[in-house]
Backbone as XML, in Angstrom:
<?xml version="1.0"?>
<chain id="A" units="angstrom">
  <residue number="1" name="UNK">
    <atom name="N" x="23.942" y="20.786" z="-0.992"/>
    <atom name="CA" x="23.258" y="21.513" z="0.056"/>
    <atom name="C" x="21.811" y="21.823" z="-0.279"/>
  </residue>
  <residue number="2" name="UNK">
    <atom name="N" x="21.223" y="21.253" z="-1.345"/>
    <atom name="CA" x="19.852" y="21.188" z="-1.824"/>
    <atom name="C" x="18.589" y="20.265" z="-1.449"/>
  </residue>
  <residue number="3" name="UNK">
    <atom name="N" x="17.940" y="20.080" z="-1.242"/>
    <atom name="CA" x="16.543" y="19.272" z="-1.251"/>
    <atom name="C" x="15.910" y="18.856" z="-2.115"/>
  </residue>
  <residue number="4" name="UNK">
    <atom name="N" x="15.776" y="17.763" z="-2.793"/>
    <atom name="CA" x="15.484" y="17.389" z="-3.854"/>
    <atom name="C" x="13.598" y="16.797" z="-4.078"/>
  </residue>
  <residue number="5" name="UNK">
    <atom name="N" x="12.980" y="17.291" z="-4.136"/>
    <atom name="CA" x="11.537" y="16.502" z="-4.226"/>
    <atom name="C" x="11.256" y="15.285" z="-5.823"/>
  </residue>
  <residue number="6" name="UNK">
    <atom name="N" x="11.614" y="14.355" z="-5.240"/>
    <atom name="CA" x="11.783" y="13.237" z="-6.143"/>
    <atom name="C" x="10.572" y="11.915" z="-6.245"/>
  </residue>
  <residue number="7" name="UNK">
    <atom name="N" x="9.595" y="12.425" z="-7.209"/>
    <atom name="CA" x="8.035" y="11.585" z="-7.335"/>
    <atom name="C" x="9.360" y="10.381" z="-8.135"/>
  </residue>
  <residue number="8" name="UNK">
    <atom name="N" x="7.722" y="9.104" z="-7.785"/>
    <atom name="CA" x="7.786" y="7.867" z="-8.391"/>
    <atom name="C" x="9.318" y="7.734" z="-7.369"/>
  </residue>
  <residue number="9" name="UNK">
    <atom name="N" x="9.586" y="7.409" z="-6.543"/>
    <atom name="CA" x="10.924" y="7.485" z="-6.058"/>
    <atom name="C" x="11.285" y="6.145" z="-5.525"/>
  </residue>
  <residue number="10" name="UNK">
    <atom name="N" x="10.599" y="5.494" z="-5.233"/>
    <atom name="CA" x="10.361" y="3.923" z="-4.965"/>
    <atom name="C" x="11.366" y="2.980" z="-5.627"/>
  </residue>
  <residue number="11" name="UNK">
    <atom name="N" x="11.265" y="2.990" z="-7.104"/>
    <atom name="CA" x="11.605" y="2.451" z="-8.122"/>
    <atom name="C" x="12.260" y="3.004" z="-9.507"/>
  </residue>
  <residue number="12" name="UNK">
    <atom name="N" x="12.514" y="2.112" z="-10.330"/>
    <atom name="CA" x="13.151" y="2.712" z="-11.863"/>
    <atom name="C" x="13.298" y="3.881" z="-11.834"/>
  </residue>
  <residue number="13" name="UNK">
    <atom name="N" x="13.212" y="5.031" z="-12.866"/>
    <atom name="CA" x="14.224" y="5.987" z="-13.108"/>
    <atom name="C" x="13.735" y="6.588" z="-11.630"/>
  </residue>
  <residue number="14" name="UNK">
    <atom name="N" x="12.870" y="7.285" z="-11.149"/>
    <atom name="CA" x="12.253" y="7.662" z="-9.413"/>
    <atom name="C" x="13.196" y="7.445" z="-8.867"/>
  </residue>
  <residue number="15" name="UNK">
    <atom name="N" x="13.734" y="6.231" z="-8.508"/>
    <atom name="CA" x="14.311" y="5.628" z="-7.557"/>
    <atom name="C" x="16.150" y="6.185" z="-8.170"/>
  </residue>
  <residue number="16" name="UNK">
    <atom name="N" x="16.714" y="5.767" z="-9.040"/>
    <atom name="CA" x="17.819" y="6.190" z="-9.691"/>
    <atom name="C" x="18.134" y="7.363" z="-9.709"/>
  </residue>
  <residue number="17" name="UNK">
    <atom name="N" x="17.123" y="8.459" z="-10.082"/>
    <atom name="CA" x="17.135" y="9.862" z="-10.022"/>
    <atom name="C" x="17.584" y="10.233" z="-8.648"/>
  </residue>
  <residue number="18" name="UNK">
    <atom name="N" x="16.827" y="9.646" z="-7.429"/>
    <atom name="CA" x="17.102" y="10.104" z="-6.078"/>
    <atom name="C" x="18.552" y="9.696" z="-5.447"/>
  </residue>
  <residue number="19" name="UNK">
    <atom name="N" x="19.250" y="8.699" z="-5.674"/>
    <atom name="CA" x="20.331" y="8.091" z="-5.427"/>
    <atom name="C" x="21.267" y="8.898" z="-6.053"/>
  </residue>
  <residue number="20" name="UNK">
    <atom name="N" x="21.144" y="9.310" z="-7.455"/>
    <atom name="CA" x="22.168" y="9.997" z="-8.393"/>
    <atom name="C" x="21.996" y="11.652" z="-7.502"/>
  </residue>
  <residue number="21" name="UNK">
    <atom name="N" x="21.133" y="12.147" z="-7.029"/>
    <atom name="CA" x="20.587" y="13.138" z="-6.482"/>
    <atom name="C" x="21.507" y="13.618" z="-5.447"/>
  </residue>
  <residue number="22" name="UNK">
    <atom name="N" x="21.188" y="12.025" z="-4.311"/>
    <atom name="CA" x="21.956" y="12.181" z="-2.805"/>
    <atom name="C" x="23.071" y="12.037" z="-2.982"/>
  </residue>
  <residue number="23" name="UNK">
    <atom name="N" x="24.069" y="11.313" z="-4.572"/>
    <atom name="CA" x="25.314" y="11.197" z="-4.543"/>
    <atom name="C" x="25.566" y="12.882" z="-5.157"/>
  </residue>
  <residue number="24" name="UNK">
    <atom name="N" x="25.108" y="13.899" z="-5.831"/>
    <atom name="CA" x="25.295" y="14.851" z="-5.714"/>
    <atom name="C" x="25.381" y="15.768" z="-4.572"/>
  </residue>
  <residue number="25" name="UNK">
    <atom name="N" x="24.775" y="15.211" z="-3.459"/>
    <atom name="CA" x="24.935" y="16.300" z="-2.255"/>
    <atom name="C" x="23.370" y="16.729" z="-1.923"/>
  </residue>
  <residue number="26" name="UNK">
    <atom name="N" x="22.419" y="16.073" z="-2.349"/>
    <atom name="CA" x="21.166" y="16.704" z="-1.985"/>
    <atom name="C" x="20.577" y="15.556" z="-1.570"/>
  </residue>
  <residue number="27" name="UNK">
    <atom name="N" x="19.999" y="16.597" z="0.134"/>
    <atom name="CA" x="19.062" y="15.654" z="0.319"/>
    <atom name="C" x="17.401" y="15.455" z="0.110"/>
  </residue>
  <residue number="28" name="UNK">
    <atom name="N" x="16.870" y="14.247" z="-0.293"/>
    <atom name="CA" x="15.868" y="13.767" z="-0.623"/>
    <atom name="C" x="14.543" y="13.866" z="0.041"/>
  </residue>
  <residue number="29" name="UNK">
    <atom name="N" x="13.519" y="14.382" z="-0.669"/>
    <atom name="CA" x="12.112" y="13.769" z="-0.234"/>
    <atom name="C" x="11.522" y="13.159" z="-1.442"/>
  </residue>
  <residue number="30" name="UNK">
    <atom name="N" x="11.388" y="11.844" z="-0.599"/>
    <atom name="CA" x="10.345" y="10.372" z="-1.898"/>
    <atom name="C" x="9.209" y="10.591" z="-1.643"/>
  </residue>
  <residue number="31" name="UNK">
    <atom name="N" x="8.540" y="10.829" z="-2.955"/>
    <atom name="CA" x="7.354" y="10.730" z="-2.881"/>
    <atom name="C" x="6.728" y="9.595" z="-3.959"/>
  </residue>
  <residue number="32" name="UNK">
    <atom name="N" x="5.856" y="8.565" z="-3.131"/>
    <atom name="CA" x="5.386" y="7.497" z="-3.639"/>
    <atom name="C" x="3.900" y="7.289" z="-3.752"/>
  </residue>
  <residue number="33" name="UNK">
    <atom name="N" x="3.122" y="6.464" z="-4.365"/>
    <atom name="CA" x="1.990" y="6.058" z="-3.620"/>
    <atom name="C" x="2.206" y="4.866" z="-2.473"/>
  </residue>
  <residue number="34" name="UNK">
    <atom name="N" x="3.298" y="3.883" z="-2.683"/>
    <atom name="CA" x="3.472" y="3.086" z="-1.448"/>
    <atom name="C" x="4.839" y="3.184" z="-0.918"/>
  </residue>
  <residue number="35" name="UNK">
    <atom name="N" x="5.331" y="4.485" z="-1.002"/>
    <atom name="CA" x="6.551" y="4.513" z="0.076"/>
    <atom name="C" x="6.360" y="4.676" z="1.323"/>
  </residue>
  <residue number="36" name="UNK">
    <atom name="N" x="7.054" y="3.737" z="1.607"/>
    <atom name="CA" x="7.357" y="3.588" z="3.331"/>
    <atom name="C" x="8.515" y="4.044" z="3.888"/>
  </residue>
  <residue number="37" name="UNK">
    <atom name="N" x="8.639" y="4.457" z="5.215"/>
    <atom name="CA" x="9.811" y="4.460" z="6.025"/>
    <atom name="C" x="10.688" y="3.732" z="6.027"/>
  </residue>
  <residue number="38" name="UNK">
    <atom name="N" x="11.911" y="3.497" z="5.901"/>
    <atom name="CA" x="12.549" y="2.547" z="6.259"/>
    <atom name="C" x="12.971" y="1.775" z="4.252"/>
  </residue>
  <residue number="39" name="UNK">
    <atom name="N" x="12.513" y="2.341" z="3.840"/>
    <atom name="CA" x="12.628" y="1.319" z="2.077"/>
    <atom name="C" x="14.123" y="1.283" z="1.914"/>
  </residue>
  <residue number="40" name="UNK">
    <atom name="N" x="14.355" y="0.749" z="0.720"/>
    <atom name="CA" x="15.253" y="-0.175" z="-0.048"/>
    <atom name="C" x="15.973" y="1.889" z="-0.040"/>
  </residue>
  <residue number="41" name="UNK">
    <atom name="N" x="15.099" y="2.329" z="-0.936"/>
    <atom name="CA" x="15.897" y="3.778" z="-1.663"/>
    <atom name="C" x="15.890" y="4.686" z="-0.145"/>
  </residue>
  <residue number="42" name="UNK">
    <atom name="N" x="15.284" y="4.781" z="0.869"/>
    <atom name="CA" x="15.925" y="5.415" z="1.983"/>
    <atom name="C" x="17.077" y="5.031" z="2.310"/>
  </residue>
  <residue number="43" name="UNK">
    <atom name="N" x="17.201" y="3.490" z="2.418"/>
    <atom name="CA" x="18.725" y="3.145" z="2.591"/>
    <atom name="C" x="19.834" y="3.582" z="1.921"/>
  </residue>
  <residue number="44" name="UNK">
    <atom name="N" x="19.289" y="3.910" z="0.677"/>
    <atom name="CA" x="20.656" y="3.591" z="-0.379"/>
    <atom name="C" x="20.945" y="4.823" z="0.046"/>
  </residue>
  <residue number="45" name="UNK">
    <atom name="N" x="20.047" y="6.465" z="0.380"/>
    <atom name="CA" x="20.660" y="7.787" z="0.067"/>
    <atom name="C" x="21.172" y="8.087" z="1.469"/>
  </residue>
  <residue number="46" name="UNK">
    <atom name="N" x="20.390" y="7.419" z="2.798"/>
    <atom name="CA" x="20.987" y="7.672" z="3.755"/>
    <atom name="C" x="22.390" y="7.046" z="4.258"/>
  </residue>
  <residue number="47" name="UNK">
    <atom name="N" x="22.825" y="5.766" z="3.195"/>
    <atom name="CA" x="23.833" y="5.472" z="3.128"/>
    <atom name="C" x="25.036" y="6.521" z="2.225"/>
  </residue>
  <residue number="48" name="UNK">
    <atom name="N" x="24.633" y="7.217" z="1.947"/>
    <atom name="CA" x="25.638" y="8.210" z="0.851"/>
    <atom name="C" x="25.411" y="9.087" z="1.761"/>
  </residue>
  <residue number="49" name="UNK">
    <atom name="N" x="24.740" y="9.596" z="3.702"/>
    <atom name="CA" x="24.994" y="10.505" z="4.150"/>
    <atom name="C" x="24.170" y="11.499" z="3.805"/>
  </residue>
  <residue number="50" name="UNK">
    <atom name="N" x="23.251" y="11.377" z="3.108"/>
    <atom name="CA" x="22.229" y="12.085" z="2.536"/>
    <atom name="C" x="20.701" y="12.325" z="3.536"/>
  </residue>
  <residue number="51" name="UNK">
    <atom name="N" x="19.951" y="13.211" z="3.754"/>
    <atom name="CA" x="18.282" y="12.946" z="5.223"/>
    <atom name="C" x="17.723" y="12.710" z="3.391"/>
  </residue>
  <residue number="52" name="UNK">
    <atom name="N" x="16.806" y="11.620" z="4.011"/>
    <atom name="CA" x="15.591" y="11.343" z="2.874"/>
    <atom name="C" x="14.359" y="11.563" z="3.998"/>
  </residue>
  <residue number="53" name="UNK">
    <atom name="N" x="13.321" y="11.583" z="3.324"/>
    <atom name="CA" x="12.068" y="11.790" z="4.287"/>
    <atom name="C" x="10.982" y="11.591" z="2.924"/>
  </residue>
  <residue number="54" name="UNK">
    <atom name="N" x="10.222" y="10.552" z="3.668"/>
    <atom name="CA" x="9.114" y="9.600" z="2.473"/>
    <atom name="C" x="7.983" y="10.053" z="2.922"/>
  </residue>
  <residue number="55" name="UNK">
    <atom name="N" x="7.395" y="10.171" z="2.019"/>
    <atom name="CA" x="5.876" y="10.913" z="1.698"/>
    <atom name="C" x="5.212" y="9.493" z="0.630"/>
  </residue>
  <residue number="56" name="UNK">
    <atom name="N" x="3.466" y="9.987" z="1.388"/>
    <atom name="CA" x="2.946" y="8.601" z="0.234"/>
    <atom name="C" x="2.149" y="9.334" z="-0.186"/>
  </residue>
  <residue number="57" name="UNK">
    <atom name="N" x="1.660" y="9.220" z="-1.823"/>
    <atom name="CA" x="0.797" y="9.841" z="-2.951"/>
    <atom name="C" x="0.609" y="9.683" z="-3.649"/>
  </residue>
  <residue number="58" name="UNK">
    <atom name="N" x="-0.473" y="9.496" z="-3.938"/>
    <atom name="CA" x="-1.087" y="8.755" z="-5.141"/>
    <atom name="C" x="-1.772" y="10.222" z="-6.217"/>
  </residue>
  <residue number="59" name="UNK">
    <atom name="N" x="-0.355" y="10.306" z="-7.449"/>
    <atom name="CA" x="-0.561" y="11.571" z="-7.993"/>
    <atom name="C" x="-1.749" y="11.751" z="-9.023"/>
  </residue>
  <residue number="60" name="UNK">
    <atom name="N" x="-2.542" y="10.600" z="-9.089"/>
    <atom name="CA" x="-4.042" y="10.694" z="-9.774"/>
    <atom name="C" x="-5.287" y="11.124" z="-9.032"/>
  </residue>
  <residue number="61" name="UNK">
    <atom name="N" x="-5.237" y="11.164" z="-7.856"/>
    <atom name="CA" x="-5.700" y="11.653" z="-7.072"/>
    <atom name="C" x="-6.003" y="13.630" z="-6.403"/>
  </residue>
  <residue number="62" name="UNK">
    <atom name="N" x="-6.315" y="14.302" z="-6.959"/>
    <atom name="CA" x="-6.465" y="15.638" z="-6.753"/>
    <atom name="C" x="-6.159" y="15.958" z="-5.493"/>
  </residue>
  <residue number="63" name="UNK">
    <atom name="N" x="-7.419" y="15.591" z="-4.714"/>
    <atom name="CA" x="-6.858" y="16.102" z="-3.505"/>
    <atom name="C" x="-5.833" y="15.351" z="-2.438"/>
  </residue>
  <residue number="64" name="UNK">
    <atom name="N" x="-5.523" y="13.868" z="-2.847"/>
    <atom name="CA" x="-4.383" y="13.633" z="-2.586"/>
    <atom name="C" x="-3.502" y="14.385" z="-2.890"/>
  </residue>
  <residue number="65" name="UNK">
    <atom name="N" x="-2.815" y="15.185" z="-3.892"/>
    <atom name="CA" x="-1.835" y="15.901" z="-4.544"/>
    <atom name="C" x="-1.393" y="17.318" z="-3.863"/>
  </residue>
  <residue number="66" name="UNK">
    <atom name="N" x="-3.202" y="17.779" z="-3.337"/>
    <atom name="CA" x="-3.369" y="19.426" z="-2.668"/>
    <atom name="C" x="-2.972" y="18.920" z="-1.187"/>
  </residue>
  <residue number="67" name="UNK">
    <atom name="N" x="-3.530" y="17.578" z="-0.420"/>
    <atom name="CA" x="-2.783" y="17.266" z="0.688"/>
    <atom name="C" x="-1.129" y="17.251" z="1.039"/>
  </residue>
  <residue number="68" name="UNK">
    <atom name="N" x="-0.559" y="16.600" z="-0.113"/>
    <atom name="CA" x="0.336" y="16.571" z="-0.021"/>
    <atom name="C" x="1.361" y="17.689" z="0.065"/>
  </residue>
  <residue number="69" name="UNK">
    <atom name="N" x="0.931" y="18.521" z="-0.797"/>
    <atom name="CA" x="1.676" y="19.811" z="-1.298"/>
    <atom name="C" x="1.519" y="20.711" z="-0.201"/>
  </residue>
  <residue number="70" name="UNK">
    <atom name="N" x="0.005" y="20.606" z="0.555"/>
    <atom name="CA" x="0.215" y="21.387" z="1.893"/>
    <atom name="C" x="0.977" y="20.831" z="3.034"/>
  </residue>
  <residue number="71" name="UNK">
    <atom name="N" x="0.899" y="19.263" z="3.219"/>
    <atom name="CA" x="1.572" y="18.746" z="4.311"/>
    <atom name="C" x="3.921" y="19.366" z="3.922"/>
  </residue>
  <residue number="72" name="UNK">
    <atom name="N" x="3.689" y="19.305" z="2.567"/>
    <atom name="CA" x="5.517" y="19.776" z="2.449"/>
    <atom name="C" x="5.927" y="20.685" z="3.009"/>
  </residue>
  <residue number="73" name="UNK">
    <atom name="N" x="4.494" y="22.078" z="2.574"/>
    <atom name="CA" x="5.006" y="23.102" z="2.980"/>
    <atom name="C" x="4.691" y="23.632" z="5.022"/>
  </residue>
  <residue number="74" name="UNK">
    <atom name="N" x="3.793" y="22.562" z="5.287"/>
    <atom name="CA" x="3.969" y="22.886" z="6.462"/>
    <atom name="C" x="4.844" y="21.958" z="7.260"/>
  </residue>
  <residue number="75" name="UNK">
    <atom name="N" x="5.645" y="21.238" z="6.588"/>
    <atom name="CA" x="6.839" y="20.476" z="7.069"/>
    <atom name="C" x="8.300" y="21.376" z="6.815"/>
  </residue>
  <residue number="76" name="UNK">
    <atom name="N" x="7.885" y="21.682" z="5.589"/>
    <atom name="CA" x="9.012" y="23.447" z="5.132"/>
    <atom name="C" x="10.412" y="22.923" z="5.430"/>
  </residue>
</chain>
């Protein structure tokens, strides 16, 4: 019954972490620099019954990072 905010989520451990996540019962937000709607790892968690919702971010980026962090919380 949790929400999980899961960077690098695209791929390798990112991607594994979020799947192992949604098979616990939580659902997902991916955050990537090139995640898209619709990906490989949205499938896998919304197939376990899990809401994922993808965010893109490029975490070297500063105010990419302060965008982001405000767009979560005004998505809440």
């Amino acid at each position: 019954g949790k929400t999980a905010v899961v960077t690098g989520a695209k791929r390798g451990i990112g991607r594994g972490m979020a799947e192992a996540l949604a098979q616990a019962g939580a659902d997902i937000v991916g955050v990537s620099a090139t995640l898209a709607p619709g990906s490989e790892v949205e499938q896998a968690v919304t197939a376990l019954g899990r809401k994922f919702t993808a965010y893109q971010c490029d975490f070297s980026d500063r105010a990419a990072v302060a965008a982001f962090a405000a767009q979560l919380e005004a998505d809440g």
